[in-house]
PDB file with SEQRES, HELIX, SHEET and CRYST1 records, atoms N, CA, C and O in Angstrom:
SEQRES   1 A   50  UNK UNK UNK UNK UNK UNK UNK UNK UNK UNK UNK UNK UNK          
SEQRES   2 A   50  UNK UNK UNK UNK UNK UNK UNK UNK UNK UNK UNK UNK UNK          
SEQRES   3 A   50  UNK UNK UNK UNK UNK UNK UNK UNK UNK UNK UNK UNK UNK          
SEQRES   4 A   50  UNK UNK UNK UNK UNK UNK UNK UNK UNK UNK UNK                  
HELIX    1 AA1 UNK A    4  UNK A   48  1                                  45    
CRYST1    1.000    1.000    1.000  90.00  90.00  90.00 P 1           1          
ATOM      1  N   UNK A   1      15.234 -31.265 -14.516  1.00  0.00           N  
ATOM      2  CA  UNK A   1      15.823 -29.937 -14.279  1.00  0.00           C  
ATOM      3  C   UNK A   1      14.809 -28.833 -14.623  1.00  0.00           C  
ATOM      4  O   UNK A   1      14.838 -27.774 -13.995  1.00  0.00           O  
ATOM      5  N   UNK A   2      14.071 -29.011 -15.430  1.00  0.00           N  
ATOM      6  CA  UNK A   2      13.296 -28.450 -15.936  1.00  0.00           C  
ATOM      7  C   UNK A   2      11.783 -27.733 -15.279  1.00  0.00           C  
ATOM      8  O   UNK A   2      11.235 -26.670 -15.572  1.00  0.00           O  
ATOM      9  N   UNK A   3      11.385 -28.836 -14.254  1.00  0.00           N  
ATOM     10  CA  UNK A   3      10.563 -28.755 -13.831  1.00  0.00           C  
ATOM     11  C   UNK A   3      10.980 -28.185 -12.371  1.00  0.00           C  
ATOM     12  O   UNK A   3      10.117 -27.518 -11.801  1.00  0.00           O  
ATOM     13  N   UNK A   4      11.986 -28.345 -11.834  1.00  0.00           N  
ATOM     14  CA  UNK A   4      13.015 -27.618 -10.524  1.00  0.00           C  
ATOM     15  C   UNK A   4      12.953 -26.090 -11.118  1.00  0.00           C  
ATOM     16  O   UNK A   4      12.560 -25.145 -10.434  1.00  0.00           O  
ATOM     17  N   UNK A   5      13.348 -25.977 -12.351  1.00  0.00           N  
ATOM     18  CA  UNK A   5      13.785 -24.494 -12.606  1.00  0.00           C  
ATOM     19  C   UNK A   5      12.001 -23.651 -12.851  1.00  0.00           C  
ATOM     20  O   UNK A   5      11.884 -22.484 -13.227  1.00  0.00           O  
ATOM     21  N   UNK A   6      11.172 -24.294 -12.631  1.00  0.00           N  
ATOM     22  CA  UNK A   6       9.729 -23.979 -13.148  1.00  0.00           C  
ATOM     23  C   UNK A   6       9.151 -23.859 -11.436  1.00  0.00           C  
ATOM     24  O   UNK A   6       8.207 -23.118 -11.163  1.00  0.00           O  
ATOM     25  N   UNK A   7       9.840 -24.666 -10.401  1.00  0.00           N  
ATOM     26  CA  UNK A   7       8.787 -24.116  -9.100  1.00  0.00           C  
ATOM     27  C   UNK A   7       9.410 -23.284  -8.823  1.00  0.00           C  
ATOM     28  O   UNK A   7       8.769 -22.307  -8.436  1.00  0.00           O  
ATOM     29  N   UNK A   8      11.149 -23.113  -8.838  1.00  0.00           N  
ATOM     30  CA  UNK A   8      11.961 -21.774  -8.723  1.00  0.00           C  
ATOM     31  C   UNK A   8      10.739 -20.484  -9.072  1.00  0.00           C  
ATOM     32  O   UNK A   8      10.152 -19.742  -8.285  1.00  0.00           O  
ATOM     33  N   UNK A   9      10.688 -20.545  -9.985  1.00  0.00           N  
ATOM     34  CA  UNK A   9       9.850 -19.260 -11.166  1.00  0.00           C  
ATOM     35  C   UNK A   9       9.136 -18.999 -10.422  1.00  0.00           C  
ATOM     36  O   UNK A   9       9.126 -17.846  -9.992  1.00  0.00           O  
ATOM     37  N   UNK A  10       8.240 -19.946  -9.955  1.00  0.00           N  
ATOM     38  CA  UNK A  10       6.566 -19.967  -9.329  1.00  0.00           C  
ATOM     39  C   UNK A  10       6.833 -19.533  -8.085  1.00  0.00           C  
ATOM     40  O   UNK A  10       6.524 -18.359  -7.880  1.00  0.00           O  
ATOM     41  N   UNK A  11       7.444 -20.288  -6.953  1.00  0.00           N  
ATOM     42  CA  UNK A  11       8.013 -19.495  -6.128  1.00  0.00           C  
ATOM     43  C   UNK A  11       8.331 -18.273  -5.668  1.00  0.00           C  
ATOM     44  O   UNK A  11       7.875 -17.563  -4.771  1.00  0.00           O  
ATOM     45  N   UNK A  12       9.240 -18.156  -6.489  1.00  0.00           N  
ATOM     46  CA  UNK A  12       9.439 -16.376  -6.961  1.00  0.00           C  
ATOM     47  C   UNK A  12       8.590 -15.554  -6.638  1.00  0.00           C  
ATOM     48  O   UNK A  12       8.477 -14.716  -5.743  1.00  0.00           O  
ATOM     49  N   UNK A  13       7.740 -16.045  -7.847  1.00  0.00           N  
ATOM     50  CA  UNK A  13       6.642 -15.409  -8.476  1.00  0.00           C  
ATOM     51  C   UNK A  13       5.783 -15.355  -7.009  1.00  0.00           C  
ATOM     52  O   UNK A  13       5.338 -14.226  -6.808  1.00  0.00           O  
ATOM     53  N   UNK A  14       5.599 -15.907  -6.410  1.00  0.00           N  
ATOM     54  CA  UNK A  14       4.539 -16.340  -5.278  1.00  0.00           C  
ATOM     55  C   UNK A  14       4.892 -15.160  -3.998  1.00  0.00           C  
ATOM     56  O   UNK A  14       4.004 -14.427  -3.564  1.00  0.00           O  
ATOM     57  N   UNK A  15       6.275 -15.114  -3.502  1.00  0.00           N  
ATOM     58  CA  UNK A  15       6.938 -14.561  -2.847  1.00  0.00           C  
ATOM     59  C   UNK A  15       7.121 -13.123  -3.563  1.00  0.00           C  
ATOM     60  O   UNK A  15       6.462 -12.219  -3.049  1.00  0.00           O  
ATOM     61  N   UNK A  16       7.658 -12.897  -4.308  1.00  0.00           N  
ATOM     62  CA  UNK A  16       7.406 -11.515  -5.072  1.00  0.00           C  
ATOM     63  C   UNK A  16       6.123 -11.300  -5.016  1.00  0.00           C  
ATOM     64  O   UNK A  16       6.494 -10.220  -4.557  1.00  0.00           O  
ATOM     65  N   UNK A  17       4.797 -11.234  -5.023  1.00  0.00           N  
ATOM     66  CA  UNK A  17       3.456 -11.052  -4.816  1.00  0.00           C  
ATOM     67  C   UNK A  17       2.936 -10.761  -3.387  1.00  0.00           C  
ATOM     68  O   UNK A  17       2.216  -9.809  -3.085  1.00  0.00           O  
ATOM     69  N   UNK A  18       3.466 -11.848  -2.435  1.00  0.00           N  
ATOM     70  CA  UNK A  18       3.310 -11.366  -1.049  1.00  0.00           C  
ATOM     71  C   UNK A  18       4.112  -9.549  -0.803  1.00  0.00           C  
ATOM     72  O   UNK A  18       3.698  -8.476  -0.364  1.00  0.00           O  
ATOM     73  N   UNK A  19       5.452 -10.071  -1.395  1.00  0.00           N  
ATOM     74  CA  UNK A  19       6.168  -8.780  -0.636  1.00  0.00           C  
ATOM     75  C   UNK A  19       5.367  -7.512  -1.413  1.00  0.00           C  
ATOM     76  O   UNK A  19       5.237  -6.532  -0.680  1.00  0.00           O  
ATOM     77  N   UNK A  20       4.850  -7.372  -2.665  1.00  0.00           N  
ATOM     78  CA  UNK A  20       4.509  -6.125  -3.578  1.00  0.00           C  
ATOM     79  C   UNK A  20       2.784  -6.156  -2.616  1.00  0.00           C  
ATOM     80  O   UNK A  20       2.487  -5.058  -2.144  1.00  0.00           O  
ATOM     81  N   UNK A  21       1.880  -7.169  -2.388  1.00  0.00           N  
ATOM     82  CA  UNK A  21       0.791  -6.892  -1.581  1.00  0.00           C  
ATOM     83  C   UNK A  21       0.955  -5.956  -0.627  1.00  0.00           C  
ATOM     84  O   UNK A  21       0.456  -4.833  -0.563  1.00  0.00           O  
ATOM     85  N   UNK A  22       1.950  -6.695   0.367  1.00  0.00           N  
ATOM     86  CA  UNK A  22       2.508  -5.833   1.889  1.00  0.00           C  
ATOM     87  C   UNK A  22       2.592  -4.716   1.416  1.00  0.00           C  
ATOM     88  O   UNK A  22       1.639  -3.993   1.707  1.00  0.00           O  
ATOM     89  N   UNK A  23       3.565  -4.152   0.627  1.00  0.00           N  
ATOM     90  CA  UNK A  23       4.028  -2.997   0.313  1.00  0.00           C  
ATOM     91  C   UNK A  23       2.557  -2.052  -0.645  1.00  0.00           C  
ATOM     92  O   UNK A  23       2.561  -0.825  -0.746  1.00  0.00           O  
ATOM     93  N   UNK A  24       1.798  -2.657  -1.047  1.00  0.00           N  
ATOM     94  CA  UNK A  24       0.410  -2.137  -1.740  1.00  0.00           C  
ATOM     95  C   UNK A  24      -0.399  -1.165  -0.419  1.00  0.00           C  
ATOM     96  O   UNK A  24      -0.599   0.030  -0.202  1.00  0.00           O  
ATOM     97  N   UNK A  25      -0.758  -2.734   0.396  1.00  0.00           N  
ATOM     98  CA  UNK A  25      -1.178  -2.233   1.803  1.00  0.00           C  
ATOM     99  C   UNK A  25      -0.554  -1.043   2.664  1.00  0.00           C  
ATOM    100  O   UNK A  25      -1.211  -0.259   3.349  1.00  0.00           O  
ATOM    101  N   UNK A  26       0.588  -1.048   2.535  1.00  0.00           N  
ATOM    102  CA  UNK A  26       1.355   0.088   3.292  1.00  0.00           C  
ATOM    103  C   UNK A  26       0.963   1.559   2.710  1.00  0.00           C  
ATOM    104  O   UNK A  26       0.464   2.488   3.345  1.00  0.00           O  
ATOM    105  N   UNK A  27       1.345   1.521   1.248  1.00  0.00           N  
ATOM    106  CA  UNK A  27       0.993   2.873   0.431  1.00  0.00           C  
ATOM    107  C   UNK A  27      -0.577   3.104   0.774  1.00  0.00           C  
ATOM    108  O   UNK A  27      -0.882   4.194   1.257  1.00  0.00           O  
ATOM    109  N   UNK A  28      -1.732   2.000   0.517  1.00  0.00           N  
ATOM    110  CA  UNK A  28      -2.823   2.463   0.905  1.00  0.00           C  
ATOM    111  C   UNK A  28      -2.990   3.145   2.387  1.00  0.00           C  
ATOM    112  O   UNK A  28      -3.248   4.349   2.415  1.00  0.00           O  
ATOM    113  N   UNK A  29      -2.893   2.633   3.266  1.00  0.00           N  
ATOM    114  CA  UNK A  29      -2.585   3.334   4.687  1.00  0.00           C  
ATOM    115  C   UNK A  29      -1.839   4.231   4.286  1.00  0.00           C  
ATOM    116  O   UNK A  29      -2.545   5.154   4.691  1.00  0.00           O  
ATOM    117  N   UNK A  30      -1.112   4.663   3.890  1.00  0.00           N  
ATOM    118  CA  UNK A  30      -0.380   5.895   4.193  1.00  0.00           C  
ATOM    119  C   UNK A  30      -1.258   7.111   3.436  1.00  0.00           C  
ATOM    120  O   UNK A  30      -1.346   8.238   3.923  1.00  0.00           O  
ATOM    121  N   UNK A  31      -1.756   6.804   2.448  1.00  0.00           N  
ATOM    122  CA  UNK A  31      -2.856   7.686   1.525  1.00  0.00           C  
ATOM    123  C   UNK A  31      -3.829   7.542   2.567  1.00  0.00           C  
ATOM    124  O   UNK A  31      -3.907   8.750   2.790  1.00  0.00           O  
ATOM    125  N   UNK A  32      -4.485   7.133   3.233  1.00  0.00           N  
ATOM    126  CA  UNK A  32      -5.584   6.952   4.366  1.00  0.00           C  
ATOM    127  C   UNK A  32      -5.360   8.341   5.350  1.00  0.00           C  
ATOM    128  O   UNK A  32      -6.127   9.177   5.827  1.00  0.00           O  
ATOM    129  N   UNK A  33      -3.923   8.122   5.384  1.00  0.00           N  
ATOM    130  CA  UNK A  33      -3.820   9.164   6.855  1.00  0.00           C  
ATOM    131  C   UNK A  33      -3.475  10.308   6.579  1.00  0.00           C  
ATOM    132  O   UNK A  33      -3.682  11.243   7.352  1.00  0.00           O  
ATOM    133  N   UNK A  34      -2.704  10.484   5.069  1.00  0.00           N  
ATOM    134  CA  UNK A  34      -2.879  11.560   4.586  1.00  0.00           C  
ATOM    135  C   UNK A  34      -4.142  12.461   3.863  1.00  0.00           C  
ATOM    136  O   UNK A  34      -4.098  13.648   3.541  1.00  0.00           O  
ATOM    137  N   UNK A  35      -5.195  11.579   3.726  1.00  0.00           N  
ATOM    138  CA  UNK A  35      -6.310  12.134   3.717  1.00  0.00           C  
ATOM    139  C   UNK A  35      -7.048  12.223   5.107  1.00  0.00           C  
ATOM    140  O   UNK A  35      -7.848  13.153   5.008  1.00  0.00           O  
ATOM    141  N   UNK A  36      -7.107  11.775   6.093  1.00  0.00           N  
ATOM    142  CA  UNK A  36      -7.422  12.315   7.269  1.00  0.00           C  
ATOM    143  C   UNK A  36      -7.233  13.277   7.452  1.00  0.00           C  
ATOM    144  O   UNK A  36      -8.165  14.068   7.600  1.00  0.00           O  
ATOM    145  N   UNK A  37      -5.701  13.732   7.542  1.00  0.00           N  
ATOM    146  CA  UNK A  37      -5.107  14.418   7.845  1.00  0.00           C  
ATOM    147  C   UNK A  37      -5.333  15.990   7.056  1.00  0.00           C  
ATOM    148  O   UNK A  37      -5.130  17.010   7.715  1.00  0.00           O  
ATOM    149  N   UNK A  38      -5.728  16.064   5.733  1.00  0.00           N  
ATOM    150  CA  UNK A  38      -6.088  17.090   5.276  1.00  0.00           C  
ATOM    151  C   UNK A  38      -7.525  17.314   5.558  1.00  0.00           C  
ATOM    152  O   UNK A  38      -7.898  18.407   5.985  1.00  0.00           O  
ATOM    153  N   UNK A  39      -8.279  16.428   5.363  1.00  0.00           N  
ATOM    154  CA  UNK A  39      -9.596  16.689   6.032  1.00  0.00           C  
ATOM    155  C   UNK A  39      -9.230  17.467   7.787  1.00  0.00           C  
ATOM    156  O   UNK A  39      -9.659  18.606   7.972  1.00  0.00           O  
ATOM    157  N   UNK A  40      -8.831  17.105   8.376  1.00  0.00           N  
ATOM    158  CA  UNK A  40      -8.725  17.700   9.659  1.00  0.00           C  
ATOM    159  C   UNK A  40      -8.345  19.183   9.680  1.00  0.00           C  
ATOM    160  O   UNK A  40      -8.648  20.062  10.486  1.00  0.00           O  
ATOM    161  N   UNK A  41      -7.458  19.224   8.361  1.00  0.00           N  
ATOM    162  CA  UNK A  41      -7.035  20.854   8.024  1.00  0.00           C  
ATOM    163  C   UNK A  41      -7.812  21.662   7.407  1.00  0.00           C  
ATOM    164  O   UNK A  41      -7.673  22.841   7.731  1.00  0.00           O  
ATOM    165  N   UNK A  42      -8.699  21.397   6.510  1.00  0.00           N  
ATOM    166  CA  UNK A  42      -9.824  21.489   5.990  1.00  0.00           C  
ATOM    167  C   UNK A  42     -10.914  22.025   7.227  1.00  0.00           C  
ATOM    168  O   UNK A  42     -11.499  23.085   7.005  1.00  0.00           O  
ATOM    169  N   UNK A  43     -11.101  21.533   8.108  1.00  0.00           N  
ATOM    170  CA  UNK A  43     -11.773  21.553   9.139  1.00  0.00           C  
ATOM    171  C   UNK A  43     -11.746  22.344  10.031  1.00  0.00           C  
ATOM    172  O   UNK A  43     -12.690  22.825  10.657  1.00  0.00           O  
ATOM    173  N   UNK A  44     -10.329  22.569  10.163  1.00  0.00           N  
ATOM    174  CA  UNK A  44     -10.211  23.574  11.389  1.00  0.00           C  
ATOM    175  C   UNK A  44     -10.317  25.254   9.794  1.00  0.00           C  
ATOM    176  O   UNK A  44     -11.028  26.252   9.674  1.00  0.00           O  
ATOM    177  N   UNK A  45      -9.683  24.913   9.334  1.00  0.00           N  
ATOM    178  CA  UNK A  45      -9.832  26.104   8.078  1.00  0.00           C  
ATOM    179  C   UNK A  45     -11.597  26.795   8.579  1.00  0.00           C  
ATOM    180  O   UNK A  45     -11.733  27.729   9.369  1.00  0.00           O  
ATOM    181  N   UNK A  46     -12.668  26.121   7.951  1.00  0.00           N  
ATOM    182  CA  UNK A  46     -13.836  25.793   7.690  1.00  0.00           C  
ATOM    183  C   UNK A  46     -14.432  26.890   8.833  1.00  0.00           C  
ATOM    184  O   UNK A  46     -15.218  27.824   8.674  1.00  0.00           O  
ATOM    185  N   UNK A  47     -13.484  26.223  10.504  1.00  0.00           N  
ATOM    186  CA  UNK A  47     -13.684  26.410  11.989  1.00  0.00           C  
ATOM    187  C   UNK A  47     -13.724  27.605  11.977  1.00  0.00           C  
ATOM    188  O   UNK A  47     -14.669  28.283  12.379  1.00  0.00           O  
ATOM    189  N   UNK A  48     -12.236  28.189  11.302  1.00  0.00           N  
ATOM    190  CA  UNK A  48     -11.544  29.557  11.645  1.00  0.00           C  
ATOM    191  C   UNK A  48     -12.693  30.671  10.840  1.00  0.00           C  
ATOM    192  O   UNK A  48     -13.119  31.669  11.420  1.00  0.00           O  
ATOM    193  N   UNK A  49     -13.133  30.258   9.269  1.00  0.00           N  
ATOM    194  CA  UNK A  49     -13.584  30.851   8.605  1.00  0.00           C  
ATOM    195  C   UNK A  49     -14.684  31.191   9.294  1.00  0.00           C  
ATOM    196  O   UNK A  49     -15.034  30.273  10.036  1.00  0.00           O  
ATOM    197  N   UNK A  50     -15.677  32.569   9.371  1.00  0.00           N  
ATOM    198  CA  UNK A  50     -17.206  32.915   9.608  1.00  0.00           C  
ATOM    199  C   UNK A  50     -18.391  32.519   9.236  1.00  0.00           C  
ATOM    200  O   UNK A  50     -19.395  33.081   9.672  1.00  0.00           O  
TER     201      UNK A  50                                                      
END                                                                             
């Protein structure tokens, strides 16, 4: 029983890690495009300025 309730854990553990990666990856992309995205504002700013 013991050793059933120990790949449970690991498992888990294994699957909880994939889903928090995915979700790591997502936040990084999203910080990606929100720094694009101010750079581009930045830019046209820069454009407008003399």
């Amino acid at each position: 029983m013991e050793i059933t309730n120990e790949n449970g854990c690991l498992l888990m553990k294994r699957q909880n890690f994939v889903i928090y990666r995915r979700c790591f990856v997502k936040q990084i992309s999203f910080l990606i495009s929100i720094l694009k995205y101010l750079k581009n504002i930045v830019a046209t700013f820069s454009q407008v300025r003399p």
